[in-house]
Backbone bond lengths (Angstrom), bond angles and torsions (degrees), N, CA, C in turn:
res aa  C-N    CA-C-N  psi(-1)  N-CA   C-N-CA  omega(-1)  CA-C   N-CA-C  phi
1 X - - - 1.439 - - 1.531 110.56 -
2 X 1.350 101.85 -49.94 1.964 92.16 170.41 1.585 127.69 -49.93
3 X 1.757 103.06 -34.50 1.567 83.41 169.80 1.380 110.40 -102.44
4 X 1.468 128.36 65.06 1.023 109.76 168.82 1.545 89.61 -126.51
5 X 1.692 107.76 -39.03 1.584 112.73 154.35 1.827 132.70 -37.45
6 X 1.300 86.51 -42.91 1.729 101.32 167.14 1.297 109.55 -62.85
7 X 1.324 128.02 -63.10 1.489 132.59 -165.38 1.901 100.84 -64.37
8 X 1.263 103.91 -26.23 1.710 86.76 -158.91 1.492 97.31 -78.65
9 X 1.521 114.38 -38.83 1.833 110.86 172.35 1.233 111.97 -49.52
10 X 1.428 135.54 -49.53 1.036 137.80 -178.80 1.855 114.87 -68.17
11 X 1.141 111.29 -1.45 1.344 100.90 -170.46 1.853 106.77 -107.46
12 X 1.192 102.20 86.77 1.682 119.70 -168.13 2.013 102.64 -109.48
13 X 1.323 109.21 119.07 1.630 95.55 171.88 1.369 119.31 -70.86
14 X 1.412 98.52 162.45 1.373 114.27 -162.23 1.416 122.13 -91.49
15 X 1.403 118.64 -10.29 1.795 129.54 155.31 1.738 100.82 -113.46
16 X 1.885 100.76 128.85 1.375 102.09 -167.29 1.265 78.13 -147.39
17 X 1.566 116.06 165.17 1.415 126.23 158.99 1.726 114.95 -67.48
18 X 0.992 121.59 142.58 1.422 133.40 -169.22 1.784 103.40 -64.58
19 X 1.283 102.21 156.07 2.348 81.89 -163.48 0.682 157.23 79.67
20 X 1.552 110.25 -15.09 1.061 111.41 -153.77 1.342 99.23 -146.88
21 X 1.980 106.29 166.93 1.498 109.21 -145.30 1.749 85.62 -112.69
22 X 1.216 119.11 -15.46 1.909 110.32 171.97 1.133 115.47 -65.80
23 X 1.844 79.75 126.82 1.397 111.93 -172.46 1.708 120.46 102.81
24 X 1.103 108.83 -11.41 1.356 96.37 152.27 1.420 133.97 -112.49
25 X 1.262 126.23 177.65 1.192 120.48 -128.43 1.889 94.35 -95.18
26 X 0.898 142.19 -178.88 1.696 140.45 -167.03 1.599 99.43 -138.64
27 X 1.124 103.25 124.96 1.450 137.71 -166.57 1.561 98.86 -46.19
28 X 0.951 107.83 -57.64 1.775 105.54 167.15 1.687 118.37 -70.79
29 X 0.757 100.57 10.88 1.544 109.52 168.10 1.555 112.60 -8.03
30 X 1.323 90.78 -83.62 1.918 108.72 -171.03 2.031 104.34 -87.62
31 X 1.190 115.64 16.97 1.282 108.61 159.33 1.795 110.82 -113.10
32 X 2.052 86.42 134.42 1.403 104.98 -160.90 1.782 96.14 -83.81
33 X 0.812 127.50 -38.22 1.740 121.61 178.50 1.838 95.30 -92.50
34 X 1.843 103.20 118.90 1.314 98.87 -169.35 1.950 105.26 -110.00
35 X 0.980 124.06 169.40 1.471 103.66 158.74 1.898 127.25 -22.90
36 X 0.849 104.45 119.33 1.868 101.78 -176.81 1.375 90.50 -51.64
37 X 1.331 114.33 -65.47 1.531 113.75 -136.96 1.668 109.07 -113.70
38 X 1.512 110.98 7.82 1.644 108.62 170.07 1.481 101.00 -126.66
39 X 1.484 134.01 16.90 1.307 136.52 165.75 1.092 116.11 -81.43
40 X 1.209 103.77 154.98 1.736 107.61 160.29 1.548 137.99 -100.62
41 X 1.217 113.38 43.39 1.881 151.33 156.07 1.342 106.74 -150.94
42 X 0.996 111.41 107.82 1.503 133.28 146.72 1.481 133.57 -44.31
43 X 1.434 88.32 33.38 1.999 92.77 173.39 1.124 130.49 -15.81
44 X 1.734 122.99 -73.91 1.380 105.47 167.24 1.696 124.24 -43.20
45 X 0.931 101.39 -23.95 1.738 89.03 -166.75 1.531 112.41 -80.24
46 X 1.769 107.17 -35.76 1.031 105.27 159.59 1.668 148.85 -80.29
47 X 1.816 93.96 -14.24 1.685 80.09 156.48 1.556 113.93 -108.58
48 X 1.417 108.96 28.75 1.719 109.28 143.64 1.362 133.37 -66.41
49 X 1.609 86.46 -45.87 2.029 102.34 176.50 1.336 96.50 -79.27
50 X 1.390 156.55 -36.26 1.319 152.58 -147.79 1.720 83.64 -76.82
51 X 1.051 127.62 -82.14 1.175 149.43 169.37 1.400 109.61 -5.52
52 X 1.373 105.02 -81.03 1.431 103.89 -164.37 1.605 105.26 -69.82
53 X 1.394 117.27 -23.32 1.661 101.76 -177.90 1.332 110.21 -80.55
54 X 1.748 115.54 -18.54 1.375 98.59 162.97 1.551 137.87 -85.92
55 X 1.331 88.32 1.07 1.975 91.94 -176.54 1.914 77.20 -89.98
56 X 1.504 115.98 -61.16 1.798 98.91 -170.01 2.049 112.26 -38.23
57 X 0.989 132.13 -12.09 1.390 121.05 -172.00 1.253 88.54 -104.00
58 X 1.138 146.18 -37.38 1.373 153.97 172.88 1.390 113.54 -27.39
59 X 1.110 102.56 -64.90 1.592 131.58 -173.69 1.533 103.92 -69.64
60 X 1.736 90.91 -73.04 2.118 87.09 162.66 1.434 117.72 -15.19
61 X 1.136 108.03 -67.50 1.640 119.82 -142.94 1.821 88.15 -81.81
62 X 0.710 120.45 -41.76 1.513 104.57 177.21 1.153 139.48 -103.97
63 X 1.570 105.03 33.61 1.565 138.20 -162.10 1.694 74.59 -107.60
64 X 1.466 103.77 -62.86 1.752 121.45 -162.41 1.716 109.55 -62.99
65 X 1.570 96.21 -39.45 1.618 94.08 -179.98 1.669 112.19 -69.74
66 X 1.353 109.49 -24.04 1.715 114.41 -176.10 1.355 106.61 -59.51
67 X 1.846 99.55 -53.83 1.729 101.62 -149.03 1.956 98.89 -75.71
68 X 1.349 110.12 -24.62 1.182 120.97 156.65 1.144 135.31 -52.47
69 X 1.711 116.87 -28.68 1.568 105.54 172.95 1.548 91.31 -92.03
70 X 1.392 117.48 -35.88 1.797 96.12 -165.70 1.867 111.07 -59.18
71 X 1.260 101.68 -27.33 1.733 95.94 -177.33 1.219 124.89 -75.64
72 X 1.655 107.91 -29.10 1.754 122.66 141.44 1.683 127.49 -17.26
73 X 1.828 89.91 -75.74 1.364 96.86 -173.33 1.388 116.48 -105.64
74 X 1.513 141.58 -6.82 1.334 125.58 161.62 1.808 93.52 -176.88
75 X 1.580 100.88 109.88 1.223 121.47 -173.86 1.587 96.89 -65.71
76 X 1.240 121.39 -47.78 1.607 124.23 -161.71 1.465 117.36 -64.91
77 X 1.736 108.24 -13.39 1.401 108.18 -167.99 1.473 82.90 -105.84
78 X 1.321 145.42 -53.34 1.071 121.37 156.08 1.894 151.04 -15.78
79 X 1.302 106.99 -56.92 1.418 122.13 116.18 1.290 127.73 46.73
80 X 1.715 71.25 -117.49 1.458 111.32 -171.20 1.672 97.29 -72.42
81 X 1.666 108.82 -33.85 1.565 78.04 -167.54 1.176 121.65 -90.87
82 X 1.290 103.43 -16.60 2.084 108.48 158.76 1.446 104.12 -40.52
83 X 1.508 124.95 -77.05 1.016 118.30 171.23 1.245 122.14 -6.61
84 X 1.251 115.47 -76.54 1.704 123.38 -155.61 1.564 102.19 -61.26
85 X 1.690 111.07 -45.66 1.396 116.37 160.94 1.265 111.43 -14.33
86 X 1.456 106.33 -101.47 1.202 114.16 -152.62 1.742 107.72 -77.11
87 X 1.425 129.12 -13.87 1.886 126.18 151.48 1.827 96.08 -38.72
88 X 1.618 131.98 -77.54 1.199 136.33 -159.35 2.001 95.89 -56.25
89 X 0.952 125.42 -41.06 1.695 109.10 -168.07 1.748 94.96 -92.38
């Protein structure tokens, strides 16, 4: 693993714009948690959104699988208990 770390710093092309640092490789290279806020991926932000859209389908999906088994197996007890639901609020 070190020389593969070695080779990748060292591996810079050989026509570049004059000045300039594109195209070579960034010192944090091989670290997976990078600066939040001077990187270029936004980790936190993205396993914020990863997150919340997967707990929101989460919930979806077994909001849908519920009202789906009660209409399956006995619409009337279903019903009734919507009913009572929304009588108590």
């Amino acid at each position: 693993m070190d020389g593969l770390m070695e080779k990748y710093m060292a591996a810079v092309p050989e026509v570049r714009a004059p000045n300039s640092t594109c195209g070579e490789p960034r010192d944090d290279a091989f670290n997976i948690l990078r600066d939040p806020a001077a990187s270029d991926n936004p980790w936190p932000g993205l396993l914020l959104q990863s997150t919340l859209g997967c707990l929101w389908y989460w919930c979806a999906d077994q909001v849908r699988n519920s009202l789906n088994w009660c209409v399956i197996v006995n619409f009337d007890v279903f019903l009734a208990g919507s009913i009572k639901c929304v009588h108590v609020c």
